[in-house]
N, CA, C and O atoms as a Tripos MOL2 file, in Angstrom:
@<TRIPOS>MOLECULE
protein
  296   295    74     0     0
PROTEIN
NO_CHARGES

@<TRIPOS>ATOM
      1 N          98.7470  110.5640   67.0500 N.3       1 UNK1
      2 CA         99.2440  109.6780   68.0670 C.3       1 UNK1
      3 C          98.1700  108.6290   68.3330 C.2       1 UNK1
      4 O          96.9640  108.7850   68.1380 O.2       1 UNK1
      5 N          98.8320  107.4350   68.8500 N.am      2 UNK2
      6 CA         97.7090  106.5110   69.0140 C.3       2 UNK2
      7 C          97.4990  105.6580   70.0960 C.2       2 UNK2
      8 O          98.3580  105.6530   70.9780 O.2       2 UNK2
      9 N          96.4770  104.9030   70.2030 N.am      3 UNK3
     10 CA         96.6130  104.4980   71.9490 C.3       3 UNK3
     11 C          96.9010  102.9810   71.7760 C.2       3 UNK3
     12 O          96.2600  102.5450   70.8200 O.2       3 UNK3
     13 N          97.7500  101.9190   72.4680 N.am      4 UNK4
     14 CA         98.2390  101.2640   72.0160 C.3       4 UNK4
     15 C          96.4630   99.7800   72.9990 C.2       4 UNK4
     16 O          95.9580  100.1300   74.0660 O.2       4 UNK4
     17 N          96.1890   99.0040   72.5930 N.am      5 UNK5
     18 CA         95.3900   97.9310   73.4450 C.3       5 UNK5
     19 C          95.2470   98.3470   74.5600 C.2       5 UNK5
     20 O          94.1460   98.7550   74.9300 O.2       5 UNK5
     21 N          96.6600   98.3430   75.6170 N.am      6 UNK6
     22 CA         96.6980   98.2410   76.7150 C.3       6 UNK6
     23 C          96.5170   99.9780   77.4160 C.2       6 UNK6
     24 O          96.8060  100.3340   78.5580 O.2       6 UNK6
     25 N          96.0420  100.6840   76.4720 N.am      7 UNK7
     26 CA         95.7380  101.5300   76.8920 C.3       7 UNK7
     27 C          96.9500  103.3980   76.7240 C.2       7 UNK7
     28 O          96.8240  104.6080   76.9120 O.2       7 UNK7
     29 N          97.8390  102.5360   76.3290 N.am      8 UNK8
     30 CA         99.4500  103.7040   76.1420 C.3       8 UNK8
     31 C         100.1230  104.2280   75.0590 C.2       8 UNK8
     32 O         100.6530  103.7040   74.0800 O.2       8 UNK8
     33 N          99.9870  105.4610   75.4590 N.am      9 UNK9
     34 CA        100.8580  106.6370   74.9440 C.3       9 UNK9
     35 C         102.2290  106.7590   74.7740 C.2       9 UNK9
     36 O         102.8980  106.1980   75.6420 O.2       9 UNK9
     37 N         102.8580  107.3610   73.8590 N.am     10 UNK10
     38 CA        104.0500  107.6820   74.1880 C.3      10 UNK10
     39 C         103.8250  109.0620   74.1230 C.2      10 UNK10
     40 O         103.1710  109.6240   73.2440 O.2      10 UNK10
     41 N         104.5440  109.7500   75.3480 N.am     11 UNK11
     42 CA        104.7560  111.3560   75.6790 C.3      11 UNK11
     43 C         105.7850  112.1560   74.7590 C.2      11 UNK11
     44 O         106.1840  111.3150   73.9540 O.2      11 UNK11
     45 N         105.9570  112.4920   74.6850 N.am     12 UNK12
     46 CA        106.6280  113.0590   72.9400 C.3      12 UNK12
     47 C         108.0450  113.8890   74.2880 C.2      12 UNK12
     48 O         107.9190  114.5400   75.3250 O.2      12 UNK12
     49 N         109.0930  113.4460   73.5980 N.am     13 UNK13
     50 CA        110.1020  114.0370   73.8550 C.3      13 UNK13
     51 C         110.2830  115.7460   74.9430 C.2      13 UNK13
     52 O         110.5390  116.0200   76.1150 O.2      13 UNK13
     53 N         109.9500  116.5360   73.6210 N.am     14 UNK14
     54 CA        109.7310  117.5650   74.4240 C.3      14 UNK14
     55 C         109.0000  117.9850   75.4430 C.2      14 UNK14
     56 O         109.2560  119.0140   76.0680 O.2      14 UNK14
     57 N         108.0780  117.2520   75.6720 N.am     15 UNK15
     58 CA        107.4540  117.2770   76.7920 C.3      15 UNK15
     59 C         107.8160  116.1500   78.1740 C.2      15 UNK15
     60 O         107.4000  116.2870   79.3240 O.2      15 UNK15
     61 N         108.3860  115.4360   77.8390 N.am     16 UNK16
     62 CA        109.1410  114.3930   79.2180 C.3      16 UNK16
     63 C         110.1770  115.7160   79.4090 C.2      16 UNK16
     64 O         110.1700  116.3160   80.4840 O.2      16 UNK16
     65 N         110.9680  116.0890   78.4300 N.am     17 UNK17
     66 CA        112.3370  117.0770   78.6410 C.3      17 UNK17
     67 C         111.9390  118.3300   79.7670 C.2      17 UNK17
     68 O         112.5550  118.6520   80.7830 O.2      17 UNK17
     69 N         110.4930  118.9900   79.1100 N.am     18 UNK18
     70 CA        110.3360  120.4280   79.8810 C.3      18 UNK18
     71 C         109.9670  119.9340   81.3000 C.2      18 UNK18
     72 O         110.5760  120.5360   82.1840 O.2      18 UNK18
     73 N         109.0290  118.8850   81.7640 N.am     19 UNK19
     74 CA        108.1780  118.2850   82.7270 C.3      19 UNK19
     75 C         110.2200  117.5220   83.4180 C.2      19 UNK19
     76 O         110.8720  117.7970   84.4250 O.2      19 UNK19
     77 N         110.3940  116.9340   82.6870 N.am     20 UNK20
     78 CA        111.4430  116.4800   83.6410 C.3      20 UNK20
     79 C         110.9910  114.6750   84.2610 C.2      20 UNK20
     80 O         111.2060  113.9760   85.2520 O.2      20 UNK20
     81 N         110.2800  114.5820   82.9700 N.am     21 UNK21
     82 CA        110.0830  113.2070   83.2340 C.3      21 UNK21
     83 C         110.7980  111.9700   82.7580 C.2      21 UNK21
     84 O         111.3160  111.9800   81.6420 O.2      21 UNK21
     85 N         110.8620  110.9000   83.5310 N.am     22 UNK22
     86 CA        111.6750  109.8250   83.2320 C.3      22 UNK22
     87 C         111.3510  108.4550   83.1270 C.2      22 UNK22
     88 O         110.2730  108.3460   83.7120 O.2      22 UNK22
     89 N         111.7540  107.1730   82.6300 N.am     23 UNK23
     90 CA        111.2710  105.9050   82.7060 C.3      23 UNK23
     91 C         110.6100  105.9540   84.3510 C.2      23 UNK23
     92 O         109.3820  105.8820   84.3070 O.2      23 UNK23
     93 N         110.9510  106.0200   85.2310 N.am     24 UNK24
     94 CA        110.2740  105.3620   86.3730 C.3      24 UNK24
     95 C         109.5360  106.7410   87.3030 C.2      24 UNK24
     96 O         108.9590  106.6120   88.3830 O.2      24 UNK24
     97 N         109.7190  107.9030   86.6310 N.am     25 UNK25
     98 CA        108.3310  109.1080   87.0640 C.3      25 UNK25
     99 C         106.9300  109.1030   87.0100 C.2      25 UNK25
    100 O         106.2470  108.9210   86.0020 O.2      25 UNK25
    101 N         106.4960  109.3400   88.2920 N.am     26 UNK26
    102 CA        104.8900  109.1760   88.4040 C.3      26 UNK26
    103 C         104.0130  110.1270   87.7470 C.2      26 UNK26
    104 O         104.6640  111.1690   87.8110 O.2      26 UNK26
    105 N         103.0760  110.3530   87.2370 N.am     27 UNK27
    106 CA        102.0760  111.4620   86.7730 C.3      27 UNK27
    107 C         101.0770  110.9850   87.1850 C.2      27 UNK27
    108 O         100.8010  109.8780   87.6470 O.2      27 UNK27
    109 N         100.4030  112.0750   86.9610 N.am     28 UNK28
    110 CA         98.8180  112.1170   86.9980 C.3      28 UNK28
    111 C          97.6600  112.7390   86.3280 C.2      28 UNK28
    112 O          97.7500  113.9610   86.2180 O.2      28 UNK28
    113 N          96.6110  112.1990   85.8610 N.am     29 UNK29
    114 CA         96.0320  112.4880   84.7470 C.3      29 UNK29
    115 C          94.7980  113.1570   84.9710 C.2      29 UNK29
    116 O          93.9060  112.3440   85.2100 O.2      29 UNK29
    117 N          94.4830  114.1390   84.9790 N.am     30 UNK30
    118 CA         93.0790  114.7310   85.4350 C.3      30 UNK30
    119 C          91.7200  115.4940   84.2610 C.2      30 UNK30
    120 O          91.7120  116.4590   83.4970 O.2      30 UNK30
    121 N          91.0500  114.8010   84.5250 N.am     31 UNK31
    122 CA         90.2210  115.0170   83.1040 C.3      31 UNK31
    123 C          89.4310  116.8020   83.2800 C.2      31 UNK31
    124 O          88.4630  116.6050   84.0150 O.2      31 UNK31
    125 N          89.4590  117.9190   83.0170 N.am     32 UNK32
    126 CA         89.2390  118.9060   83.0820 C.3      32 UNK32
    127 C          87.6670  119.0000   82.5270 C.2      32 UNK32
    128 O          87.2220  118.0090   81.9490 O.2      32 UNK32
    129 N          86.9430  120.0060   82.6690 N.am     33 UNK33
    130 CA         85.4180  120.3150   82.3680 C.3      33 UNK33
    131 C          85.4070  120.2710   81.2070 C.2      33 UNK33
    132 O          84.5600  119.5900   80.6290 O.2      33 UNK33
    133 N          86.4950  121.1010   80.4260 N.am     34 UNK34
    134 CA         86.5060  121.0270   79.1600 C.3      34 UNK34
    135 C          86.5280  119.9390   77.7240 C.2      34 UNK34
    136 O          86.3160  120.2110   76.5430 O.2      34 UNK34
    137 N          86.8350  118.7810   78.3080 N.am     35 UNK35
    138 CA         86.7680  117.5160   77.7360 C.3      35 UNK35
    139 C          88.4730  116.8350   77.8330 C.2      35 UNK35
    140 O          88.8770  115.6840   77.6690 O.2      35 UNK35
    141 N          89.3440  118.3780   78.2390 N.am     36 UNK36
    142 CA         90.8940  118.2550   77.9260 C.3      36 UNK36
    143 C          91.3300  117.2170   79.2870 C.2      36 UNK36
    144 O          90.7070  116.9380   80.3120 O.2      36 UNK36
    145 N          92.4760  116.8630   78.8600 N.am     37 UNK37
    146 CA         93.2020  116.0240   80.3070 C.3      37 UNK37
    147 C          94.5900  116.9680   80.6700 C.2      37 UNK37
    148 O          95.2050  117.6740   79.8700 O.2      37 UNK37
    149 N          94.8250  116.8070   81.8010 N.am     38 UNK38
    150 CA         95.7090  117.4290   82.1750 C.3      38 UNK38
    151 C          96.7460  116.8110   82.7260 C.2      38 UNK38
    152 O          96.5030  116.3530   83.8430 O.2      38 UNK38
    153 N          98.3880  116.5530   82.1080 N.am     39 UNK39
    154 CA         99.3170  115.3380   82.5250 C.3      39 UNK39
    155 C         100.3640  116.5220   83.7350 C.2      39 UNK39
    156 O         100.9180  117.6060   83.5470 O.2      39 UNK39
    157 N         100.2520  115.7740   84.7320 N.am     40 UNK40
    158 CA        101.2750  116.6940   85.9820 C.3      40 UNK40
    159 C         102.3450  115.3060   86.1270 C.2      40 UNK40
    160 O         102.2410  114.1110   85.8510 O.2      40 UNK40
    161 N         103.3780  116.1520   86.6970 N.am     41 UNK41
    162 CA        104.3540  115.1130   87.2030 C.3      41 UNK41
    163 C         104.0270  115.6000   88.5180 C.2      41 UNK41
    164 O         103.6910  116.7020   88.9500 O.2      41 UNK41
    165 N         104.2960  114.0100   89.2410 N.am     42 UNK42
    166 CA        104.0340  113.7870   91.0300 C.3      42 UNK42
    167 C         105.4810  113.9580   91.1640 C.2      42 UNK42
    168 O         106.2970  113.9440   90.2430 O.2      42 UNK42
    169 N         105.7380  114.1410   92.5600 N.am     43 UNK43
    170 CA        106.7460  114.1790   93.2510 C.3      43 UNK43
    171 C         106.7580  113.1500   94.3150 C.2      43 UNK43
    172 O         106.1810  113.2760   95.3950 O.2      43 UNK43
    173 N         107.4380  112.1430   93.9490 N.am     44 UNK44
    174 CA        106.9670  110.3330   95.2690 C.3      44 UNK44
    175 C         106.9000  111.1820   96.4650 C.2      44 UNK44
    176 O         105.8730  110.9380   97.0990 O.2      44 UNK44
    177 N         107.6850  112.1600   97.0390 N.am     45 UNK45
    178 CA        108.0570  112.6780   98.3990 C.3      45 UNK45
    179 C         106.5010  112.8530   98.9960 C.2      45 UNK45
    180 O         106.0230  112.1840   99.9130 O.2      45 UNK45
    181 N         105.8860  113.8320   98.3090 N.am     46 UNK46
    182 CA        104.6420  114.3560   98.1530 C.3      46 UNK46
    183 C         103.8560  113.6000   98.0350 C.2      46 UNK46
    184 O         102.8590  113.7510   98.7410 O.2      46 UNK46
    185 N         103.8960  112.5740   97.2200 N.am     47 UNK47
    186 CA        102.6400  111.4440   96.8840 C.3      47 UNK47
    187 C         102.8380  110.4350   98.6130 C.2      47 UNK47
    188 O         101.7280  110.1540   99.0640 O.2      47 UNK47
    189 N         103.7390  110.0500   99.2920 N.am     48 UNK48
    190 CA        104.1800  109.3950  100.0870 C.3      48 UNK48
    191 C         103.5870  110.1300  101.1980 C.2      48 UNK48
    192 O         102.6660  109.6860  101.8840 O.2      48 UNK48
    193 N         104.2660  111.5290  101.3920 N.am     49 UNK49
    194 CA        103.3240  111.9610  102.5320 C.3      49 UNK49
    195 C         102.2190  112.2210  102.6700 C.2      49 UNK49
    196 O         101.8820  112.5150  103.8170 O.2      49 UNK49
    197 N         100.9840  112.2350  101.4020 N.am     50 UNK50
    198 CA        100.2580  112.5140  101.7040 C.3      50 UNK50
    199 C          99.4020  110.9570  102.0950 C.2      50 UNK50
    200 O          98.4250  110.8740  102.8400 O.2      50 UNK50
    201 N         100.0840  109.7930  101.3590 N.am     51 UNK51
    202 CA         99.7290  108.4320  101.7630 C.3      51 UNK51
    203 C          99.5640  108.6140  103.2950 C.2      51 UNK51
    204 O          98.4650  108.7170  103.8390 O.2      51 UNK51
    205 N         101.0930  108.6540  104.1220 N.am     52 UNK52
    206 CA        100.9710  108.7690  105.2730 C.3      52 UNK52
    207 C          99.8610  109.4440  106.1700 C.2      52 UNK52
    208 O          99.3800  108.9020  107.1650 O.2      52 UNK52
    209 N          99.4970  110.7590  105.6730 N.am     53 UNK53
    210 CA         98.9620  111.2980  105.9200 C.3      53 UNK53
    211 C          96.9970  110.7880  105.8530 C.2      53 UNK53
    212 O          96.1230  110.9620  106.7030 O.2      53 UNK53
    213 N          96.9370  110.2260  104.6540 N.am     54 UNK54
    214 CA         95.5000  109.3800  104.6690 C.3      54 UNK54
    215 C          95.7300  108.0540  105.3550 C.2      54 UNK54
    216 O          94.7900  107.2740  105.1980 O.2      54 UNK54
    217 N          96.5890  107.6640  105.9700 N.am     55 UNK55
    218 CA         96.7430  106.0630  106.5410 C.3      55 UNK55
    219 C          96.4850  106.0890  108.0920 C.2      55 UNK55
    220 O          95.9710  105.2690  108.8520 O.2      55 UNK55
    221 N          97.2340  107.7970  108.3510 N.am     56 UNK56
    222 CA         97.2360  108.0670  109.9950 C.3      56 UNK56
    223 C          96.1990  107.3840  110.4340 C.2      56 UNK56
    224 O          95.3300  107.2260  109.5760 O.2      56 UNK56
    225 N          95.8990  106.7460  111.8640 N.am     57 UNK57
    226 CA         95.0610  106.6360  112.5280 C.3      57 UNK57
    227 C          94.3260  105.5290  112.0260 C.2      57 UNK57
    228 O          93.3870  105.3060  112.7920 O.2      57 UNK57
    229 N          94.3410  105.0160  111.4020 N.am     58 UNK58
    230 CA         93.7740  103.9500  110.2750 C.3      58 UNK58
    231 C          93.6630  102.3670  110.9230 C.2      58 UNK58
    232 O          92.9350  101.4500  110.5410 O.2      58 UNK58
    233 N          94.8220  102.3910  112.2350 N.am     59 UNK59
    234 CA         94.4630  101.1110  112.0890 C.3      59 UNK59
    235 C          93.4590  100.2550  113.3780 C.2      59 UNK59
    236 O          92.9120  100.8310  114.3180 O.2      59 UNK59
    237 N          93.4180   98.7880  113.1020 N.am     60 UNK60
    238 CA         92.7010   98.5440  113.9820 C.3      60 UNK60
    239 C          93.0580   97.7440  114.9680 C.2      60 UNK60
    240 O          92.3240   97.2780  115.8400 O.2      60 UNK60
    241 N          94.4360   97.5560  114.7930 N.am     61 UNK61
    242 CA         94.8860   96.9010  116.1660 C.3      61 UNK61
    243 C          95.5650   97.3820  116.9400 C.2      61 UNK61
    244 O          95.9150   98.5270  116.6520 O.2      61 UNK61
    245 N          96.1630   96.7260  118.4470 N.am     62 UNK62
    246 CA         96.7230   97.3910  119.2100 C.3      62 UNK62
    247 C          98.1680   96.7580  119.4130 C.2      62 UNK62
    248 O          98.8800   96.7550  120.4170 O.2      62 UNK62
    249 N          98.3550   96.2830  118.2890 N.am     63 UNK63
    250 CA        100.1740   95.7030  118.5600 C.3      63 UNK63
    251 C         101.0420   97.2910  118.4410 C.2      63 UNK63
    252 O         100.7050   98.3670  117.9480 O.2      63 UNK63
    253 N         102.2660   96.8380  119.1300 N.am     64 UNK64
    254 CA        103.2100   98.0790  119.2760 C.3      64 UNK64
    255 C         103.8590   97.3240  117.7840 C.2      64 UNK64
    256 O         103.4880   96.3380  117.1460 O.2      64 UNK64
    257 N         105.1830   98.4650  117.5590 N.am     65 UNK65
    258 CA        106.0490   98.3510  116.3630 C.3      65 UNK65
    259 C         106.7550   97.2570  116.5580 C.2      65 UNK65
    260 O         106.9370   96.7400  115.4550 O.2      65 UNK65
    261 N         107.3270   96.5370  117.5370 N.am     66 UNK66
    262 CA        107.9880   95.5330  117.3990 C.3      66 UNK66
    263 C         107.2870   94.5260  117.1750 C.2      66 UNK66
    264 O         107.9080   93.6560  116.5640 O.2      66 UNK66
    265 N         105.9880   94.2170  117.4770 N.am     67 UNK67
    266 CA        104.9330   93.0620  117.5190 C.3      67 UNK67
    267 C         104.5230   92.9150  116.0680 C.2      67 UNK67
    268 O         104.4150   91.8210  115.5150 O.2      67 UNK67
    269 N         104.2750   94.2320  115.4110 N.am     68 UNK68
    270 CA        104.0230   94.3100  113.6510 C.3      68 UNK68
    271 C         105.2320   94.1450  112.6160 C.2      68 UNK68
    272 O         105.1710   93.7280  111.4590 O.2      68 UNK68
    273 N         106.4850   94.6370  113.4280 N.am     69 UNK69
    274 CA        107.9210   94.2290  112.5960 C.3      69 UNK69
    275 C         107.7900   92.4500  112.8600 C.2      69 UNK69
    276 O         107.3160   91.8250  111.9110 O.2      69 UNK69
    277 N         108.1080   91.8200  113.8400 N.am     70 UNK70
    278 CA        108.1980   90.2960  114.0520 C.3      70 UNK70
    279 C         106.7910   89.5040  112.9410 C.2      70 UNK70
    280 O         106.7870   88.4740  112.2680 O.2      70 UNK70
    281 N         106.0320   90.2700  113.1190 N.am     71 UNK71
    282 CA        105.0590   89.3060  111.8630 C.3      71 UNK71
    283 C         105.1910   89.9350  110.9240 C.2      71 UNK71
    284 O         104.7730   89.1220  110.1000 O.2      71 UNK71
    285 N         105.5440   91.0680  110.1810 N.am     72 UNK72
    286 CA        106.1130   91.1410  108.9650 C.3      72 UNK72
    287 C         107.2620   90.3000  108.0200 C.2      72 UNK72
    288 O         107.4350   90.0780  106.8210 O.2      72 UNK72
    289 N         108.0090   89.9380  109.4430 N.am     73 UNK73
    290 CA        108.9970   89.3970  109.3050 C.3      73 UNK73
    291 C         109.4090   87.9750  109.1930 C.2      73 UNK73
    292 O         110.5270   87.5390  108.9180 O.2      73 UNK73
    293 N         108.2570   87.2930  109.4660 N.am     74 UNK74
    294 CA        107.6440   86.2430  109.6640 C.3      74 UNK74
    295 C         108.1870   85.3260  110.6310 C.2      74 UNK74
    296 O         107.6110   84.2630  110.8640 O.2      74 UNK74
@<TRIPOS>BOND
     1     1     2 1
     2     2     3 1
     3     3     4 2
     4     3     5 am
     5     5     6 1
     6     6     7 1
     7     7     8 2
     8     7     9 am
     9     9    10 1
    10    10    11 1
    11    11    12 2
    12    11    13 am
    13    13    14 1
    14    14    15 1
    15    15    16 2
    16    15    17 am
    17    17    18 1
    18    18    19 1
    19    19    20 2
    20    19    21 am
    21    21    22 1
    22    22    23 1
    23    23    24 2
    24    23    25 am
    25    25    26 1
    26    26    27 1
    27    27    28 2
    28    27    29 am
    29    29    30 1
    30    30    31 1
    31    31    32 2
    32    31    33 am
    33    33    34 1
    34    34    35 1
    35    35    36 2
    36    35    37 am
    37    37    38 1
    38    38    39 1
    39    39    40 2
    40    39    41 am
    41    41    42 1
    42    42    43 1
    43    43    44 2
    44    43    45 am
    45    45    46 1
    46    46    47 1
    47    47    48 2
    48    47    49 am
    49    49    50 1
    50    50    51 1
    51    51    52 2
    52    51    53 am
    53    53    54 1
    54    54    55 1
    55    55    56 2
    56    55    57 am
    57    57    58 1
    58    58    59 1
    59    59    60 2
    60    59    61 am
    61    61    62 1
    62    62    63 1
    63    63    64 2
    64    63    65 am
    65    65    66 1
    66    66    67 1
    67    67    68 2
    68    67    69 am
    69    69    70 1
    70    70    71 1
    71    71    72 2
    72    71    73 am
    73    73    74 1
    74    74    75 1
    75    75    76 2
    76    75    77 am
    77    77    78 1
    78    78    79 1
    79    79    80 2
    80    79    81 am
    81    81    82 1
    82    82    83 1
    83    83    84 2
    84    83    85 am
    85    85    86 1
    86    86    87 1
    87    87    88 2
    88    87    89 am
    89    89    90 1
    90    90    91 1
    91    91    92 2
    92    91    93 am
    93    93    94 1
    94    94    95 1
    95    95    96 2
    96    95    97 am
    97    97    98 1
    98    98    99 1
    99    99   100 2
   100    99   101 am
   101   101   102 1
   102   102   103 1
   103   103   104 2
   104   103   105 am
   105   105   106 1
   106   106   107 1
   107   107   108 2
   108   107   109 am
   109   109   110 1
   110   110   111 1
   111   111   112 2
   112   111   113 am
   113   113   114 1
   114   114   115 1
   115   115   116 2
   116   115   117 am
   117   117   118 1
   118   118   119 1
   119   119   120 2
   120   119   121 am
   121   121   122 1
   122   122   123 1
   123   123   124 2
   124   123   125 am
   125   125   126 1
   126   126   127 1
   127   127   128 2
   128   127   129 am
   129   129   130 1
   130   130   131 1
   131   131   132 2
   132   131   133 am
   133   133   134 1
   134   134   135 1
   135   135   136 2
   136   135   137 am
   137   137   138 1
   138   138   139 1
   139   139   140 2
   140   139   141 am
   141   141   142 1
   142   142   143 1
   143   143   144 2
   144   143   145 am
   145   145   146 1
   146   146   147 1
   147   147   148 2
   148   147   149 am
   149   149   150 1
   150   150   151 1
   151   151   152 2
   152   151   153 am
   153   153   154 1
   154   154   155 1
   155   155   156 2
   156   155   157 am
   157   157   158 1
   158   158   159 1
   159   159   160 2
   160   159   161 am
   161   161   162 1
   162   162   163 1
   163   163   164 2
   164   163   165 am
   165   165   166 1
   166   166   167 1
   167   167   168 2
   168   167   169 am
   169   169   170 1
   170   170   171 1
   171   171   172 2
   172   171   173 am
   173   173   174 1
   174   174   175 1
   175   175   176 2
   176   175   177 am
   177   177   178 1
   178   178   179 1
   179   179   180 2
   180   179   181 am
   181   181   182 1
   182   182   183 1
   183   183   184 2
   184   183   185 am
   185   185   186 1
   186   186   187 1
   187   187   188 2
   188   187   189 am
   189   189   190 1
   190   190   191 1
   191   191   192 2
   192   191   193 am
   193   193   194 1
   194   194   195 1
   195   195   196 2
   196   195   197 am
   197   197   198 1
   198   198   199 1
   199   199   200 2
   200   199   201 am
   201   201   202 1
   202   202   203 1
   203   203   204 2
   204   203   205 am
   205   205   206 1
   206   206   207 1
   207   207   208 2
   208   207   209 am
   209   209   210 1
   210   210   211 1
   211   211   212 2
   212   211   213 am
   213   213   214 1
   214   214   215 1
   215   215   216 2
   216   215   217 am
   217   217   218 1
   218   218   219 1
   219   219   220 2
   220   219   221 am
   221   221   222 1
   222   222   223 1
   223   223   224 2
   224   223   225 am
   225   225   226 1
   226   226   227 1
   227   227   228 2
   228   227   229 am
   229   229   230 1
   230   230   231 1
   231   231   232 2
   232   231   233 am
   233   233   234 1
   234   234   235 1
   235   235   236 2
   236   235   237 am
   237   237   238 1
   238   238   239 1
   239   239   240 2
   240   239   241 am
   241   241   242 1
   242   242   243 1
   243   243   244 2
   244   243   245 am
   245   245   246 1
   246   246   247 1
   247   247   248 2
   248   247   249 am
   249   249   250 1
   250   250   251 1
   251   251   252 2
   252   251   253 am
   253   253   254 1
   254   254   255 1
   255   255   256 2
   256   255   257 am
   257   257   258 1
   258   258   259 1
   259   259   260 2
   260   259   261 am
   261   261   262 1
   262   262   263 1
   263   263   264 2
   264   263   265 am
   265   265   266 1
   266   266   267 1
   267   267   268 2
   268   267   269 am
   269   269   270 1
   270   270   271 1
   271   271   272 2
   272   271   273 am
   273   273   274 1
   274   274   275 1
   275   275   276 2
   276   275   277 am
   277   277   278 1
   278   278   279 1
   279   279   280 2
   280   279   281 am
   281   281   282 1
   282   282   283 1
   283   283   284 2
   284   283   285 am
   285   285   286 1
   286   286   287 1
   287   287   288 2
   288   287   289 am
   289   289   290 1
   290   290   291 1
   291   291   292 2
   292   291   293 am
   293   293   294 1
   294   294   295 1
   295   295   296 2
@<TRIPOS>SUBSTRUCTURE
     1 UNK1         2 RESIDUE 1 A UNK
     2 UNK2         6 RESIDUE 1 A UNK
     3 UNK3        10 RESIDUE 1 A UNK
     4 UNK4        14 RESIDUE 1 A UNK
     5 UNK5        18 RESIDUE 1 A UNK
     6 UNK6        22 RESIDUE 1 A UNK
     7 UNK7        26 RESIDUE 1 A UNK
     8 UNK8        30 RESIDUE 1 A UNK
     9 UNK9        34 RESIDUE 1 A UNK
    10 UNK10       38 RESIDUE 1 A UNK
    11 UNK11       42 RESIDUE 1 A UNK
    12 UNK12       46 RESIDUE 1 A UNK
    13 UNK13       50 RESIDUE 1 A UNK
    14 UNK14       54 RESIDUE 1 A UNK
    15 UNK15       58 RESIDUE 1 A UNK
    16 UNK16       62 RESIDUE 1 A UNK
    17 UNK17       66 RESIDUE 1 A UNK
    18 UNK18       70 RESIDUE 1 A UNK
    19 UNK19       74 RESIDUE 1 A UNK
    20 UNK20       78 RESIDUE 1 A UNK
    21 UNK21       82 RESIDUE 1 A UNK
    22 UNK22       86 RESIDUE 1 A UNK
    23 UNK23       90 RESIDUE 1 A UNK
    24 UNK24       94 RESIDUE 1 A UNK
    25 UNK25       98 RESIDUE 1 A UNK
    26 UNK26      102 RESIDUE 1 A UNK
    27 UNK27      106 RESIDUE 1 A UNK
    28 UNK28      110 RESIDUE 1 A UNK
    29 UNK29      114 RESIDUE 1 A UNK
    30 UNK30      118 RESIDUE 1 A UNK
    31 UNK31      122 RESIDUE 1 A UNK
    32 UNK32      126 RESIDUE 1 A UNK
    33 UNK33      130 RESIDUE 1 A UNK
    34 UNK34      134 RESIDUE 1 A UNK
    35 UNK35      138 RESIDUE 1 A UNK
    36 UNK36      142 RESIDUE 1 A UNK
    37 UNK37      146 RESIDUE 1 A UNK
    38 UNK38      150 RESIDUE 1 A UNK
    39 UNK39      154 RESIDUE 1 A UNK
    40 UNK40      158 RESIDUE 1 A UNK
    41 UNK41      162 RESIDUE 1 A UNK
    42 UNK42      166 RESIDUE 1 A UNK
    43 UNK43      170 RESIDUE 1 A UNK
    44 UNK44      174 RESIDUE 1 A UNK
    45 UNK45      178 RESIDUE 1 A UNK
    46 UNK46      182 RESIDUE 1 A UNK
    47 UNK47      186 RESIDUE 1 A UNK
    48 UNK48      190 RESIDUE 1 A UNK
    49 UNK49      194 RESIDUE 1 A UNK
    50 UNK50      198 RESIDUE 1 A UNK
    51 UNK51      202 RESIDUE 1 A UNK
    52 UNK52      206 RESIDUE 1 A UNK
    53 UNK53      210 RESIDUE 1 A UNK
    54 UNK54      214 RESIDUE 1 A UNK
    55 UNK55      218 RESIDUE 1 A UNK
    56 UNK56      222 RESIDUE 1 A UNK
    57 UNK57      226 RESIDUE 1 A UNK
    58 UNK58      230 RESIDUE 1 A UNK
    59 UNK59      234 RESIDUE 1 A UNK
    60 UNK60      238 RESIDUE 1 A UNK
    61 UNK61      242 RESIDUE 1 A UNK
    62 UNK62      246 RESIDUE 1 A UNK
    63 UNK63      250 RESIDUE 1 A UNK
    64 UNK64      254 RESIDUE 1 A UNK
    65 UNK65      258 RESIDUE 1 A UNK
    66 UNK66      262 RESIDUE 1 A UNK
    67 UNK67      266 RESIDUE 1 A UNK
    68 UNK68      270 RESIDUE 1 A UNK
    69 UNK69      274 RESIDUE 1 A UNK
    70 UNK70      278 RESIDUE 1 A UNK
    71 UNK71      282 RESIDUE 1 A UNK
    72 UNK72      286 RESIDUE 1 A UNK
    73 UNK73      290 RESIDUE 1 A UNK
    74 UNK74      294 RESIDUE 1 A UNK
């Protein structure tokens, strides 16, 4: 198999099939002690809450939700 310039693989069939992966599924690649990598499929639900979860408390102003919706909104 080979790595294309930009850096990409193609995942070989049977393994998108068992993993349950698809054109627009997230993974993640973790390089192990051993020199090996390790490909997981994310779950967005999971990847999302834990975003939420590192964002909590994060910010630095004191607008309420309607004050941050109206300038989102422009």
């Amino acid at each position: 198999m080979r790595i294309t310039s930009k850096g990409q693989v193609t995942i070989p069939l049977e393994i998108r099939d068992k993993l349950g992966l698809k054109a627009s599924s997230e993974v993640e690649f973790e390089l192990l002690p051993d020199g090996k990598v390790c490909l997981t499929r994310v779950d967005k639900p999971a990847r999302r809450s834990a975003l939420v979860k590192k964002m909590k408390g994060r910010t630095t102003t004191r607008l309420s939700t309607d004050e941050i919706m109206k300038l989102t909104r422009g």
